[in-house]
MIPAGU-87532 format. One line per 2 residues: number of its first residue (from 0); their letters; for each residue y, z negated, x of N, C-alpha, C. Coordinates in Angstrom, 1 decimal, decimal comma, m for minus. Last residue first. Example, Ala and Ser with C-alpha at 12.3 -4.5 7.8 and 13.67 -1.06 7.14 Angstrom:
1> SA> m2,2 m7,1 12,8 m1,1 m7,1 13,7 0,0 m7,9 12,9; m5,7 m7,8 13,2 m4,5 m7,8 12,3 m3,3 m7,8 13,2;
***
This chain:
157> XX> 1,5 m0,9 m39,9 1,2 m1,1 m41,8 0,6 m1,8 m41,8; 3,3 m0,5 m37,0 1,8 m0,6 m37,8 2,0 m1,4 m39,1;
155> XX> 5,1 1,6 m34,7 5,3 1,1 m36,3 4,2 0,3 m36,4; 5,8 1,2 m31,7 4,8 1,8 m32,4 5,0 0,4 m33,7;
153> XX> 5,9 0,0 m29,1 7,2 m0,2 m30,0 6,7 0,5 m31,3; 4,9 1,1 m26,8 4,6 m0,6 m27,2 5,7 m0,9 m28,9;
151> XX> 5,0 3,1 m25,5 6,5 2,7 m25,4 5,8 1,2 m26,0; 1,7 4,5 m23,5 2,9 4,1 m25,0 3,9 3,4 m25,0;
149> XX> 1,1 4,9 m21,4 0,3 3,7 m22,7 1,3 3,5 m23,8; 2,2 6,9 m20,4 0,0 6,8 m20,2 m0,5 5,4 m21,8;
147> XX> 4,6 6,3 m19,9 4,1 7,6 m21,1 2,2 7,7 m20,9; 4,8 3,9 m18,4 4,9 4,4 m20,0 4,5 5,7 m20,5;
145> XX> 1,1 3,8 m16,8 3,0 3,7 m17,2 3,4 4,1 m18,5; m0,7 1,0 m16,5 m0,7 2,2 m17,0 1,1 2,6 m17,0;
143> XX> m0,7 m1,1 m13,2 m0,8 m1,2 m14,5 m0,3 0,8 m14,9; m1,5 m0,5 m10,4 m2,3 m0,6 m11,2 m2,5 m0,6 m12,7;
141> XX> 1,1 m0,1 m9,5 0,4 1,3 m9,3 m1,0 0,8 m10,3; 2,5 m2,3 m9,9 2,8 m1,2 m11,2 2,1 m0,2 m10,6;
139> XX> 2,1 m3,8 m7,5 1,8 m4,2 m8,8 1,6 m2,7 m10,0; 3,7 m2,9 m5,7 2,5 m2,8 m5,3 1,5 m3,1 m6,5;
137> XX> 6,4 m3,0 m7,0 5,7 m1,4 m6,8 4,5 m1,7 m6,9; 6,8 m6,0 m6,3 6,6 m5,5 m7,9 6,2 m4,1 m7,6;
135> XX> 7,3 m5,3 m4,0 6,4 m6,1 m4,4 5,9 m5,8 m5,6; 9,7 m3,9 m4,2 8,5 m3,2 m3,4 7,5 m4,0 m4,3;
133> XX> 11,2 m5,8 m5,7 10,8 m4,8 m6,1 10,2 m3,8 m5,5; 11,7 m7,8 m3,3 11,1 m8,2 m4,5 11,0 m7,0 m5,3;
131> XX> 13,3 m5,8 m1,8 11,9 m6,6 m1,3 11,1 m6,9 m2,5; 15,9 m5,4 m3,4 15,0 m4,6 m2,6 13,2 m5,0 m2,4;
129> XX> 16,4 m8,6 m3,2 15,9 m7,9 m4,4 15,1 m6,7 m4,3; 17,2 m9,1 m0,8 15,9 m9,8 m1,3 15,3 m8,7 m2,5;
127> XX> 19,5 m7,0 m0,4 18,3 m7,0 0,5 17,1 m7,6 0,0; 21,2 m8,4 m2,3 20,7 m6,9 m2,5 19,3 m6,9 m1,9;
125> XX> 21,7 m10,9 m1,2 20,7 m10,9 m2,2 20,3 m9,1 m2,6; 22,9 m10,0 1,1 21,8 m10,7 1,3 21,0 m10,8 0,2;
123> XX> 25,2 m9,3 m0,1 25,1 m8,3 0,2 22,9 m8,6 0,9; 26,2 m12,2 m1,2 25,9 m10,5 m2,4 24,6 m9,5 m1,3;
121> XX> 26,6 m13,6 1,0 25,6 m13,4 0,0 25,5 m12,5 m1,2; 28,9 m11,4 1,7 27,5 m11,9 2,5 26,5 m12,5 1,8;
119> XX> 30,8 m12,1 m0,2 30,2 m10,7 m0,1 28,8 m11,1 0,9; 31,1 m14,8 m0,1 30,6 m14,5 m1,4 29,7 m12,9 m1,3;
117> XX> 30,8 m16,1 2,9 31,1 m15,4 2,0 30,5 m15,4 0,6; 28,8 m18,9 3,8 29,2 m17,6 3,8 30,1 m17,2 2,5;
115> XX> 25,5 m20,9 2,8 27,2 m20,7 3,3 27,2 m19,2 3,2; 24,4 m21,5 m0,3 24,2 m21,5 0,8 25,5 m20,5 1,2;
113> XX> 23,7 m22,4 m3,1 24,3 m23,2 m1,9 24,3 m22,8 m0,8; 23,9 m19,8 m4,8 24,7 m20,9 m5,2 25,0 m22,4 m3,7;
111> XX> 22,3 m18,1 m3,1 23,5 m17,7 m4,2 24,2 m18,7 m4,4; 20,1 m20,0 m2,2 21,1 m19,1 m1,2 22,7 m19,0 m2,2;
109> XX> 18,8 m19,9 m4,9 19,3 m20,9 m4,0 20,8 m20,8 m3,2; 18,2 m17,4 m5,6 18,8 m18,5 m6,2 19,5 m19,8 m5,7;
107> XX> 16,3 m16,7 m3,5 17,6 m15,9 m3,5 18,4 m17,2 m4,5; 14,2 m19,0 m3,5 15,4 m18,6 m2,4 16,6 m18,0 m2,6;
105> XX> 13,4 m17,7 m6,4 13,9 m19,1 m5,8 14,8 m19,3 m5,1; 12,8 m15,0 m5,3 13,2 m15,3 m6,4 14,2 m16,3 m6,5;
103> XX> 10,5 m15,8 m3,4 11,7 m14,7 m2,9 12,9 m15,6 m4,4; 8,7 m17,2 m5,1 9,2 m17,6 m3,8 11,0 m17,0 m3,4;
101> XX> 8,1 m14,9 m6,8 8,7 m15,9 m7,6 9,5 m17,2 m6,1; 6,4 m13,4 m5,0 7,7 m12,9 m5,5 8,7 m13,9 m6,2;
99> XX> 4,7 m15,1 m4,2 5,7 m14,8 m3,1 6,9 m14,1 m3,9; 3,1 m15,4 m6,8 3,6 m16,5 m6,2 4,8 m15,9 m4,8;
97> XX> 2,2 m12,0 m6,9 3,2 m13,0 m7,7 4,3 m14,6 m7,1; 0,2 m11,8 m4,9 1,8 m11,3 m5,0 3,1 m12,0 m6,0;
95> XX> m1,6 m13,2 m5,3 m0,6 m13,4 m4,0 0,6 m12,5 m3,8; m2,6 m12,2 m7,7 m2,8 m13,6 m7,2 m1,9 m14,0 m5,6;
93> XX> m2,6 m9,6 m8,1 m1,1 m10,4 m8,4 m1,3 m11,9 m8,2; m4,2 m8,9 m6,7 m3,8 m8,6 m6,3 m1,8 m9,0 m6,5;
91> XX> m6,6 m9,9 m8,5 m6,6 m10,0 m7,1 m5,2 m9,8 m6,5; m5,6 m8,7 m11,0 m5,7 m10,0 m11,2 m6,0 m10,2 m9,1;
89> XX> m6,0 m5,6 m10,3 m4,6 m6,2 m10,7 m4,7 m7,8 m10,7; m8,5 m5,6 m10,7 m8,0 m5,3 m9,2 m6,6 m5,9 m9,1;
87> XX> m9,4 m6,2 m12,7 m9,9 m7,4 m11,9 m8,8 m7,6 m10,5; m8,2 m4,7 m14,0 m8,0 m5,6 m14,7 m8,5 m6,5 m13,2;
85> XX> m10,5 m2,3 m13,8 m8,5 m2,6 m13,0 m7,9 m3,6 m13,3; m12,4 m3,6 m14,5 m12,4 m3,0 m12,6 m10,8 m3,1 m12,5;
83> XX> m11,8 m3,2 m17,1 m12,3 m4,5 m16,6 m11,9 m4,6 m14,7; m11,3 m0,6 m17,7 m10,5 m1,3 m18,0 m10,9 m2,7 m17,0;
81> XX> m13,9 1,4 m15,3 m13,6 1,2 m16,9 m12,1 0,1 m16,3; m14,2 2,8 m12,8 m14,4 1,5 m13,0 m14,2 0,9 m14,7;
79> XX> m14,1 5,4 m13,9 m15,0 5,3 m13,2 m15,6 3,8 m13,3; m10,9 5,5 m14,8 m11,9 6,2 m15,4 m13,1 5,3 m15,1;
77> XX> m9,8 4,7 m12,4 m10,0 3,4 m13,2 m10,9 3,8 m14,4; m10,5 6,9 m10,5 m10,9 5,7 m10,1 m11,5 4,7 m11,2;
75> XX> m9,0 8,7 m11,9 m10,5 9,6 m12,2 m11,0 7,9 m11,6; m6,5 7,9 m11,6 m7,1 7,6 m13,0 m8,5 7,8 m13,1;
73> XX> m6,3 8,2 m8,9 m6,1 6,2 m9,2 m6,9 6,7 m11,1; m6,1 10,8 m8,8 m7,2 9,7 m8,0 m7,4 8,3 m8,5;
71> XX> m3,9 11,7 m9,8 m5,1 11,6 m10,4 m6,1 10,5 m9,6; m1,9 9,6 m8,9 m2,1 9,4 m9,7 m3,3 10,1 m10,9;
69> XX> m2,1 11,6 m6,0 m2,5 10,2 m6,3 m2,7 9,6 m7,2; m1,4 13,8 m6,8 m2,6 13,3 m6,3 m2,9 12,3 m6,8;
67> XX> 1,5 13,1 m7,1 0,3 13,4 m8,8 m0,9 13,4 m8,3; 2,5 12,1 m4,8 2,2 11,4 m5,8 1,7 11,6 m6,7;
65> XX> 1,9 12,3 m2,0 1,6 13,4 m2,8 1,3 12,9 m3,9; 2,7 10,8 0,2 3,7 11,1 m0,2 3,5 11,8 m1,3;
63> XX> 0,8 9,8 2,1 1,5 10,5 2,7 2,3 11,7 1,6; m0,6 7,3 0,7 0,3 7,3 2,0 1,3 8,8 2,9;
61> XX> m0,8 8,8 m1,3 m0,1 7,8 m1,5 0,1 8,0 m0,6; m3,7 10,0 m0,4 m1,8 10,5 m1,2 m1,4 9,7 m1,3;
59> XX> m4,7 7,9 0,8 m4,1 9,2 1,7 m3,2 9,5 0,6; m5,4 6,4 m1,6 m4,7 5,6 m0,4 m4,3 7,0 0,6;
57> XX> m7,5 8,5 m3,1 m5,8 7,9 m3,5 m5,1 7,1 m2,5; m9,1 8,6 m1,0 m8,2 10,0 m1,1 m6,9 9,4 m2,2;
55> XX> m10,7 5,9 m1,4 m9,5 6,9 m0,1 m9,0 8,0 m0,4; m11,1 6,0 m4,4 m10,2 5,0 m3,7 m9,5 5,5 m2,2;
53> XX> m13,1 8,2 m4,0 m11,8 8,1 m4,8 m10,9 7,4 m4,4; m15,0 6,9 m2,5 m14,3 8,0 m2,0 m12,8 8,0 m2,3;
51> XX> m15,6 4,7 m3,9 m14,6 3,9 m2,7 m14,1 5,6 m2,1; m16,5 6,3 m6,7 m16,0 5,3 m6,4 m15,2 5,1 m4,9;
49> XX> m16,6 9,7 m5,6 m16,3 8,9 m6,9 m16,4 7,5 m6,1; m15,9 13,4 m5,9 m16,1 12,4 m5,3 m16,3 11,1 m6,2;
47> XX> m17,4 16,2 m7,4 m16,4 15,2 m7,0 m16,4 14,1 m6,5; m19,5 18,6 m6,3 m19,4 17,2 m6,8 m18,3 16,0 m6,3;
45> XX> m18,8 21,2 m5,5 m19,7 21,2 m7,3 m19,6 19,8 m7,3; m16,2 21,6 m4,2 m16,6 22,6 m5,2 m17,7 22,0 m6,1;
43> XX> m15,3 19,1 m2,5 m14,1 20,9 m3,4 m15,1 21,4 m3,9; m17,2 17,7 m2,3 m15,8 17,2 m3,2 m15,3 18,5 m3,4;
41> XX> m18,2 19,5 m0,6 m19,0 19,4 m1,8 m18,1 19,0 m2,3; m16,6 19,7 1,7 m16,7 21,0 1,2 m17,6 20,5 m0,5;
39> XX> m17,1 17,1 2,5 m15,3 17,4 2,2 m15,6 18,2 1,0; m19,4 17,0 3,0 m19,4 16,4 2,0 m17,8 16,5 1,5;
37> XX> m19,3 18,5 5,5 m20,6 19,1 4,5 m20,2 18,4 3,1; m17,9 16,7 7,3 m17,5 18,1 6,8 m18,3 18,7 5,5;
35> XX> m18,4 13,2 6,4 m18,9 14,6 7,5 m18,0 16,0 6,6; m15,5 11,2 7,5 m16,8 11,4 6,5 m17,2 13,0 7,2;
33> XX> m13,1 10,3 7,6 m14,7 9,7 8,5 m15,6 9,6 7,6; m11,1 11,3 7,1 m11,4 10,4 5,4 m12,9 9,8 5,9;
31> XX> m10,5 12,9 9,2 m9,6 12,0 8,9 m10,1 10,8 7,6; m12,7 14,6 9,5 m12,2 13,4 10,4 m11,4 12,3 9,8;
29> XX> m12,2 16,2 6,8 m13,4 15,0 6,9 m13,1 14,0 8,0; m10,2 17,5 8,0 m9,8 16,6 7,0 m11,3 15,2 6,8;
27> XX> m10,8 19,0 10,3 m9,6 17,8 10,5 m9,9 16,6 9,3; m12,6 20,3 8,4 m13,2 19,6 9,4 m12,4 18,4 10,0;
25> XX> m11,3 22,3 6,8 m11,8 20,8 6,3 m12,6 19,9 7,5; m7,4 21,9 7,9 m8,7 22,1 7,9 m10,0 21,0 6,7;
23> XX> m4,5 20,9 6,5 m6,0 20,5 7,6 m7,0 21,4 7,3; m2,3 20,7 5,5 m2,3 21,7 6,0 m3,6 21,2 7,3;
21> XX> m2,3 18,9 3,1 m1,9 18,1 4,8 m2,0 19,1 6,0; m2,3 20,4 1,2 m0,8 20,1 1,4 m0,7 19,5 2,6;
19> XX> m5,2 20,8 1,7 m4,2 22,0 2,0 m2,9 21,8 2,3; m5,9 18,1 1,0 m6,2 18,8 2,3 m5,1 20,2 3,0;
17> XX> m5,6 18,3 m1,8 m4,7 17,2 m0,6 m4,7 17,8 0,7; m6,4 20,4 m2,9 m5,1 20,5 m3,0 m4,3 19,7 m2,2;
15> XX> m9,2 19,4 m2,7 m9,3 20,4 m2,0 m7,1 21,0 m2,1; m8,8 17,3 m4,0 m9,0 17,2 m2,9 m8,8 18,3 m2,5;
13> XX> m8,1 18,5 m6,8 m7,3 17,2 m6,5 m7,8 17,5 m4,9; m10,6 19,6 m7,8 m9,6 20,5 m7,3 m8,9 19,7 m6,2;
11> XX> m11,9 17,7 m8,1 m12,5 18,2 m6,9 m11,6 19,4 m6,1; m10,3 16,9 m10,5 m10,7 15,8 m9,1 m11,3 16,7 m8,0;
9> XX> m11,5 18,8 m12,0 m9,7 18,8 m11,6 m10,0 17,4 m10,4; m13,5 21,4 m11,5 m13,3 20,0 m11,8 m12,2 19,7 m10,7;
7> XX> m13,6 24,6 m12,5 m13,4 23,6 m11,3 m12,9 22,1 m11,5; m15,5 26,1 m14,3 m14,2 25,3 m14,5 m14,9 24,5 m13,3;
5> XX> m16,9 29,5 m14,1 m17,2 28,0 m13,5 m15,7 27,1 m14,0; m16,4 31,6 m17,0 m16,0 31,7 m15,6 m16,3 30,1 m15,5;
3> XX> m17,9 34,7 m18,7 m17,8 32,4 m18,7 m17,6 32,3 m17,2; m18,4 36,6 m19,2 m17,2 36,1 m19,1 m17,2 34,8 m19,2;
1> XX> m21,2 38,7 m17,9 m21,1 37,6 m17,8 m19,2 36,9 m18,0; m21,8 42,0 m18,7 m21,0 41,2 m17,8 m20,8 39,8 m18,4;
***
């Protein structure tokens, strides 16, 4: 008797765990990622998906709430694309995020110190920007590593 059992490759588990938590079928589920059924069922068992796949099955967890999904998808991705790919994705993507956040930023500054109303009404106006301005900053930190992926940064060296 043969005891070497198949190891299921944890990305192809990853999908076949999204689909179940979306309680789909794999036929619903290929509809939904418009891809054929034949290639759902190969992601779950002998070949994981990989570049712009990867990329949609991390935008479906995400969008529908299945965060360690996602966070494998985004790693087996940046895996795939090495350091440079996320480096590029992050540099696109803080090219217009940044400037609006530092915008928001400004304003609320502004507002705070010249602008009418209450003191509570601008309090309660700068909660709202800030809110905002930390979505923004979200759409940023799905690319960079988190702390416990890259270390606290605070590490002794001799």
């Amino acid at each position: 008797m043969d005891n070497t059992e198949r190891q299921v490759d944890p990305v192809a588990e990853a999908v076949r765990q999204l689909r179940t938590a979306l309680g789909e079928s794999q036929q619903a589920f290929a509809y939904r990622m418009k891809t054929a059924i034949r290639t759902i069922a190969r992601y779950e068992t002998v070949r994981p998906p990989k570049g712009k796949a990867l990329a949609d099955f991390f935008r479906v967890a995400s969008e529908t709430g299945n965060e360690e999904l996602a966070i494998l998808f985004r790693n087996a991705l940046t895996a795939e694309i090495g350091v440079a790919g996320k480096l590029t994705q992050l540099g696109a993507l803080a090219s217009y995020t940044i400037p609006s956040i530092q915008t928001d930023l400004l304003l609320l500054t502004h507002d705070l110190e010249y602008g009418s109303g209450t003191s509570k009404t601008k309090v309660e106006a700068a909660i709202q920007k800030l809110k905002a301005v930390g979505a923004a900053l979200d759409k940023l930190n799905i690319y960079l590593p988190k702390p416990t992926e890259a270390g606290t940064g605070a590490e002794e060296t001799e």
